[in-house]
DODRENLO-801328 format. One record per atom (N, C-alpha, C): x, y, z; atom name. Coordinates in steps of 0.1 Angstrom, whole numbers, m for minus. Layout:
<x: X, y: Y, z: Z, atome: CA> $
...
This chain:
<x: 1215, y: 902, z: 1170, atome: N> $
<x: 1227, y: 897, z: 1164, atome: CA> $
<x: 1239, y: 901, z: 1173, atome: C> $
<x: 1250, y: 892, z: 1174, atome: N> $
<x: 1257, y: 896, z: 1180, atome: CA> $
<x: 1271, y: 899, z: 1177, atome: C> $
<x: 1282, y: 901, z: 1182, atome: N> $
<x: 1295, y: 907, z: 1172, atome: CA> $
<x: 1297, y: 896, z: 1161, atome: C> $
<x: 1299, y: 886, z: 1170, atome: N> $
<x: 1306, y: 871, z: 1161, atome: CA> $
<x: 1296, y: 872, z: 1144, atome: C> $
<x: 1279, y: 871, z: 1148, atome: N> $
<x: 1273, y: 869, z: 1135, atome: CA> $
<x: 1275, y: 880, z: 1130, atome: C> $
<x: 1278, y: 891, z: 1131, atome: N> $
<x: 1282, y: 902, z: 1122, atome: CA> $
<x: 1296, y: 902, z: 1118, atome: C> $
<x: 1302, y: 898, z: 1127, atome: N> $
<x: 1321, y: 895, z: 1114, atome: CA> $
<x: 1321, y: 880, z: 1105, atome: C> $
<x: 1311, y: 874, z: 1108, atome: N> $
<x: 1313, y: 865, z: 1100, atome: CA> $
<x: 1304, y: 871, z: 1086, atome: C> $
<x: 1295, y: 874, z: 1087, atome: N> $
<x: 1287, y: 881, z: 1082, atome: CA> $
<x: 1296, y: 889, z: 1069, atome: C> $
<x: 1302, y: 900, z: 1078, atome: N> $
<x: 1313, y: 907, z: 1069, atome: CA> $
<x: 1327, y: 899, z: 1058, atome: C> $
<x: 1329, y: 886, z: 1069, atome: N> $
<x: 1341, y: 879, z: 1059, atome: CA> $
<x: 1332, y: 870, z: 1048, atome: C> $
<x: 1321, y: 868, z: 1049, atome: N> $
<x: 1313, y: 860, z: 1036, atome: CA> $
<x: 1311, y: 868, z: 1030, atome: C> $
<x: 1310, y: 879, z: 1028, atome: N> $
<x: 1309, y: 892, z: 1021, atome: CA> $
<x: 1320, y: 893, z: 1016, atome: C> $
<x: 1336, y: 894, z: 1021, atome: N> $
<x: 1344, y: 898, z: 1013, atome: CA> $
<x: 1348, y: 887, z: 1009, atome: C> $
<x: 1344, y: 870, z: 1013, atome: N> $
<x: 1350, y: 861, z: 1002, atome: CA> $
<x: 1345, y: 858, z: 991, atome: C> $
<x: 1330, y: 865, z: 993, atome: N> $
<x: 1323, y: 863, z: 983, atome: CA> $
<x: 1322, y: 874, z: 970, atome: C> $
<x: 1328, y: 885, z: 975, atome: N> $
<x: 1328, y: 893, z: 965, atome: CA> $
<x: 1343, y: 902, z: 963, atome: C> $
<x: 1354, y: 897, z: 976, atome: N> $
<x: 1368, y: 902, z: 972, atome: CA> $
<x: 1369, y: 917, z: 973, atome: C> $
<x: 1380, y: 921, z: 983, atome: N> $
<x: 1379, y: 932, z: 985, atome: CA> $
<x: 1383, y: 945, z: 971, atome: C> $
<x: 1384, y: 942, z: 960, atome: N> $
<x: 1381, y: 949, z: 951, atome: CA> $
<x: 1366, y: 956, z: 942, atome: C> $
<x: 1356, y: 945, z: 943, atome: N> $
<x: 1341, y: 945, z: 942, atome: CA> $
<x: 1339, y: 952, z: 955, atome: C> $
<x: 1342, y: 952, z: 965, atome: N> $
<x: 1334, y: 955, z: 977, atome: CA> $
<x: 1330, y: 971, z: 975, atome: C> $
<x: 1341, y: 979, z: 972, atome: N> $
<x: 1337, y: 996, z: 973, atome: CA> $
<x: 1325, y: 997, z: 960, atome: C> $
<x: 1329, y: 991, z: 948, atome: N> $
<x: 1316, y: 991, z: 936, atome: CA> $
<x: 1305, y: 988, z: 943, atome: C> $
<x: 1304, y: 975, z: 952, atome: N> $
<x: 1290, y: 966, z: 951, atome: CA> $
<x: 1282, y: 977, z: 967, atome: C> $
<x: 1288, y: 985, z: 972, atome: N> $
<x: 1284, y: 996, z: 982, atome: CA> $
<x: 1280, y: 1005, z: 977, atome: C> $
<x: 1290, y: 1010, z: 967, atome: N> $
<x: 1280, y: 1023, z: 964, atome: CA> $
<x: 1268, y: 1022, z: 952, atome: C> $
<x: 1267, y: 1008, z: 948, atome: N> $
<x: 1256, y: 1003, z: 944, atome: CA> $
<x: 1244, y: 1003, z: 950, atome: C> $
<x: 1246, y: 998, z: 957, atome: N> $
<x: 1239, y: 997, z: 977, atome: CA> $
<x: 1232, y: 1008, z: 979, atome: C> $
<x: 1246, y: 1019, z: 975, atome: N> $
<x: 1237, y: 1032, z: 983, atome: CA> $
<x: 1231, y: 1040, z: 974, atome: C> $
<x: 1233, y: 1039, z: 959, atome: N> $
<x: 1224, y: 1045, z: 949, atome: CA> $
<x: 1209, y: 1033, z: 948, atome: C> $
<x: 1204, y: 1026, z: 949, atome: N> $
<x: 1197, y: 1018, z: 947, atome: CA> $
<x: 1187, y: 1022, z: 965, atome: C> $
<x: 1199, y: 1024, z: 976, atome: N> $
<x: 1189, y: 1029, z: 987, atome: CA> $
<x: 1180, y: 1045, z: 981, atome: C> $
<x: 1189, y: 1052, z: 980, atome: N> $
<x: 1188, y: 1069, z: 977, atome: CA> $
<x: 1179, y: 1072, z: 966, atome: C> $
<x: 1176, y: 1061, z: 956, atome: N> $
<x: 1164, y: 1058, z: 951, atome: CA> $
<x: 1154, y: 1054, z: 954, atome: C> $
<x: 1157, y: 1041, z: 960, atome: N> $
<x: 1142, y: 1035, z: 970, atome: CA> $
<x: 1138, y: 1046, z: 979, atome: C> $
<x: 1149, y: 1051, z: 987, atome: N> $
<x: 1137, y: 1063, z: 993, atome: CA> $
<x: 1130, y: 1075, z: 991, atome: C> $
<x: 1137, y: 1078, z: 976, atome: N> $
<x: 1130, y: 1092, z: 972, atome: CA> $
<x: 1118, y: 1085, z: 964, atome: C> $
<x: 1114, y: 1072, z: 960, atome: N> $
<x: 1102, y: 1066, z: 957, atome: CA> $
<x: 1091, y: 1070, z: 966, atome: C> $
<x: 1100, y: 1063, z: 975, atome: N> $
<x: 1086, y: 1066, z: 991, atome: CA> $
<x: 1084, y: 1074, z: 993, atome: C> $
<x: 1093, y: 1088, z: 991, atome: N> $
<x: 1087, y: 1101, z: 998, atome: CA> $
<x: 1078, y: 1106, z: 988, atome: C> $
<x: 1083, y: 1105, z: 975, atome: N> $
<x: 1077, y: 1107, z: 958, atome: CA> $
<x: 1059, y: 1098, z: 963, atome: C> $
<x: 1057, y: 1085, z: 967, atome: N> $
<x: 1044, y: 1083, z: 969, atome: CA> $
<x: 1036, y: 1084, z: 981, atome: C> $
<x: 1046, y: 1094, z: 994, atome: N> $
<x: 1038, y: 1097, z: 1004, atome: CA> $
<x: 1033, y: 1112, z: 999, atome: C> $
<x: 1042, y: 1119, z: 992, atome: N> $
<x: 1037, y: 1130, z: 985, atome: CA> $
<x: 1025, y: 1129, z: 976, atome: C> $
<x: 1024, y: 1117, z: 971, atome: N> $
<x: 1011, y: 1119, z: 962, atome: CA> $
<x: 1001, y: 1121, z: 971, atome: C> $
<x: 1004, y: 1108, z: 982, atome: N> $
<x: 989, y: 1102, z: 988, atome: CA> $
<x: 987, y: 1112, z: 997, atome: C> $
<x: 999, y: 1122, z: 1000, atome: N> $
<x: 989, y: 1136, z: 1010, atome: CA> $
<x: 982, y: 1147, z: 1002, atome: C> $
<x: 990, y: 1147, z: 986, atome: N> $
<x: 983, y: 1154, z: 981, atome: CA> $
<x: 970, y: 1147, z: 977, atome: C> $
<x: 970, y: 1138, z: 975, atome: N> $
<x: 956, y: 1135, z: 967, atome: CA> $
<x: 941, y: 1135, z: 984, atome: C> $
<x: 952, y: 1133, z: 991, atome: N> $
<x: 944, y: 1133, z: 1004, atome: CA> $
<x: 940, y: 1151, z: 1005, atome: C> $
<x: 946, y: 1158, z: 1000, atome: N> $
<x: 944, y: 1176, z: 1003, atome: CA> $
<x: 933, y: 1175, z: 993, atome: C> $
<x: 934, y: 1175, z: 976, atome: N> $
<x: 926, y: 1173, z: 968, atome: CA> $
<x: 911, y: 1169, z: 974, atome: C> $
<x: 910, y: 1155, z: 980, atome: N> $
<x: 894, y: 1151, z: 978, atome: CA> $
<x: 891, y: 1161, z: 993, atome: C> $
<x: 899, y: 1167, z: 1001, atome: N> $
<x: 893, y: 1174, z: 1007, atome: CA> $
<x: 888, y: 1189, z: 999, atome: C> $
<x: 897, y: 1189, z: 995, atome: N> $
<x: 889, y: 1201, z: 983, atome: CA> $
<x: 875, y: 1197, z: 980, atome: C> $
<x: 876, y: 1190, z: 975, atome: N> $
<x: 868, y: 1186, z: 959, atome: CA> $
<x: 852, y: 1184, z: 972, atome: C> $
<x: 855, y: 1175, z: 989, atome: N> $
<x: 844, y: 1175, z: 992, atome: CA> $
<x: 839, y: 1185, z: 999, atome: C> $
<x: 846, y: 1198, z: 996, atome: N> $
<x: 841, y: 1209, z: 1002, atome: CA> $
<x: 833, y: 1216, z: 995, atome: C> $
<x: 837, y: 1215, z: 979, atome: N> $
<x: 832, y: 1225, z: 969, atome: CA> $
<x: 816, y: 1216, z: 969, atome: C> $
<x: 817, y: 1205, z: 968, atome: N> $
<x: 804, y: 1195, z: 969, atome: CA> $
<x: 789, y: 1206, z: 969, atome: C> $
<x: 782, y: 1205, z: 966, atome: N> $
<x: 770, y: 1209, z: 973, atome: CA> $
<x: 762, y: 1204, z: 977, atome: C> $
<x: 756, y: 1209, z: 989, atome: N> $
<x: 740, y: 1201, z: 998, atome: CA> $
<x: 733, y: 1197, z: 988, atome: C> $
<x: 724, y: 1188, z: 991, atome: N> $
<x: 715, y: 1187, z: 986, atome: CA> $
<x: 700, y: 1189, z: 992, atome: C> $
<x: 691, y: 1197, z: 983, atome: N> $
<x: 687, y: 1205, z: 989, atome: CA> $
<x: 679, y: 1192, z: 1003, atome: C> $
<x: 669, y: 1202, z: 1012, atome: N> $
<x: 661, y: 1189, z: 1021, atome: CA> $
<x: 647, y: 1185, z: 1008, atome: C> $
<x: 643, y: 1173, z: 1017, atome: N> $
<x: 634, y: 1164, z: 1008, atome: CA> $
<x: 621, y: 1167, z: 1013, atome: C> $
<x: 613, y: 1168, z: 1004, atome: N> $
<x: 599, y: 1178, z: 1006, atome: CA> $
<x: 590, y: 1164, z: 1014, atome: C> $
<x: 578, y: 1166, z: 1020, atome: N> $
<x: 571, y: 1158, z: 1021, atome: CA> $
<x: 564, y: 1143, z: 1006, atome: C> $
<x: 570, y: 1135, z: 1012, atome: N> $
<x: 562, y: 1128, z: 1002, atome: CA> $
<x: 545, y: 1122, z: 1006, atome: C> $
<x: 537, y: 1130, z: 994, atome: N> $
<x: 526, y: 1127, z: 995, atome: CA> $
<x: 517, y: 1121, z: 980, atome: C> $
<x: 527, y: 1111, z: 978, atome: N> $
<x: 525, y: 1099, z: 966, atome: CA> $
<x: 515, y: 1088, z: 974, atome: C> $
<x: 511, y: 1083, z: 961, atome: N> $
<x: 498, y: 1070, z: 964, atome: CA> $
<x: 508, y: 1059, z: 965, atome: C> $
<x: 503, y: 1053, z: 978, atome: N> $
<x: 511, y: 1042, z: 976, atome: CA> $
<x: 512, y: 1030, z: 968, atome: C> $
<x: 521, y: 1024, z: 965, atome: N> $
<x: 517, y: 1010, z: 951, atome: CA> $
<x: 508, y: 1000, z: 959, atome: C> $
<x: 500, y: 996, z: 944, atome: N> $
<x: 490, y: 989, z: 945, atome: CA> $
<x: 493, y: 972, z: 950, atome: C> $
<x: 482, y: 971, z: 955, atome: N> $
<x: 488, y: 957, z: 966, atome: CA> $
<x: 490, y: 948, z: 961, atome: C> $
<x: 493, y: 935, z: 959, atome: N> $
<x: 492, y: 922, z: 948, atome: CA> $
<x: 478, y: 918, z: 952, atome: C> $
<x: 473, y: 918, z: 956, atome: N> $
<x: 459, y: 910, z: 957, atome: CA> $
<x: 447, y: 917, z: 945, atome: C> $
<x: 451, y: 930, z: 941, atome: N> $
<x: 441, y: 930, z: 930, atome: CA> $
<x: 442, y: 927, z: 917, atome: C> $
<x: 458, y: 925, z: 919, atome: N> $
<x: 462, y: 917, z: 901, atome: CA> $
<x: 464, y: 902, z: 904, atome: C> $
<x: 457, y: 895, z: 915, atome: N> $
<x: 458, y: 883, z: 917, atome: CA> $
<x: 456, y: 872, z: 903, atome: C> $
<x: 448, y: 879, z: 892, atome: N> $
<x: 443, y: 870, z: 881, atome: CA> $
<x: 451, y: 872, z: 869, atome: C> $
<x: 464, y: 883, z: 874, atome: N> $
<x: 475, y: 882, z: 864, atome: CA> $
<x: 488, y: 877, z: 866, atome: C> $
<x: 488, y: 867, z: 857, atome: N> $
<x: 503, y: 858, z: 863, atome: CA> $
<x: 513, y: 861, z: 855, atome: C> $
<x: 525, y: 862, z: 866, atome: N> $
<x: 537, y: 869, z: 856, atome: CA> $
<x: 544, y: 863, z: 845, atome: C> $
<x: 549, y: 849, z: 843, atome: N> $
<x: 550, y: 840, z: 837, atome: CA> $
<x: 538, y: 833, z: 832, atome: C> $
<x: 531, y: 835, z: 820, atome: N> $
<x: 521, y: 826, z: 814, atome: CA> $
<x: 532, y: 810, z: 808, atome: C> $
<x: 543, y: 818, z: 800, atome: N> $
<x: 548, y: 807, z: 796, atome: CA> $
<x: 551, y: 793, z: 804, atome: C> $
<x: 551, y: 794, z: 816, atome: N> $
<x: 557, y: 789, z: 828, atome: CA> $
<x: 547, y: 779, z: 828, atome: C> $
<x: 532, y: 776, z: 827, atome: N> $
<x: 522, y: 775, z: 832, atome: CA> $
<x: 521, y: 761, z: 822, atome: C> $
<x: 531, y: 755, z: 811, atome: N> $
<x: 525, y: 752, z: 800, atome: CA> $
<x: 534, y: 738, z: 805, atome: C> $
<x: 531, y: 726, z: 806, atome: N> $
<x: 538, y: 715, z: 808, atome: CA> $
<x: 548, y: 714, z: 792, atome: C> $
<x: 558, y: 707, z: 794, atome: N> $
<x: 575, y: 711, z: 783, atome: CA> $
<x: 569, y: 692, z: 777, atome: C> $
């Protein structure tokens, strides 16, 4: 932007709000900034604390122990329940 769009900028401002409003409608401006940014710092504070937190939390964690050999029977194959059908009702013409 260049000078010109910024003084015009500034006289639509004051025809539009008169240089009496102008000092209210500023420090409006700047309490409504001075809040918006203590929000942001208010939610970057959370999010580093909650970021310190799950580092806690995944420290205290415990291993789990190691997994022993598995020496289970393995499941039975479908070919010897071939003469049992899972849906009988299925079987029945409607």
């Amino acid at each position: 932007m260049g000078p010109l769009e910024i003084g015009l900028i500034v006289l639509a401002i004051l025809l539009l709000f008169g240089y009496k409003k102008l000092p209210d409608a500023s420090r409006s401006l700047g309490r409504s900034m001075r809040i918006f940014k203590g929000e942001m710092k208010g939610m970057q504070d959370d999010d580093v604390r909650t970021k310190a937190e799950a580092e806690t939390v995944r420290g205290q964690l415990p291993t789990p122990p190691p997994a022993a050999p598995s020496t289970s029977v393995p499941p039975p194959v479908a070919a010897q329940n071939a003469d049992v059908k899972p849906y009988p009702e299925y079987d029945k013409p409607r």
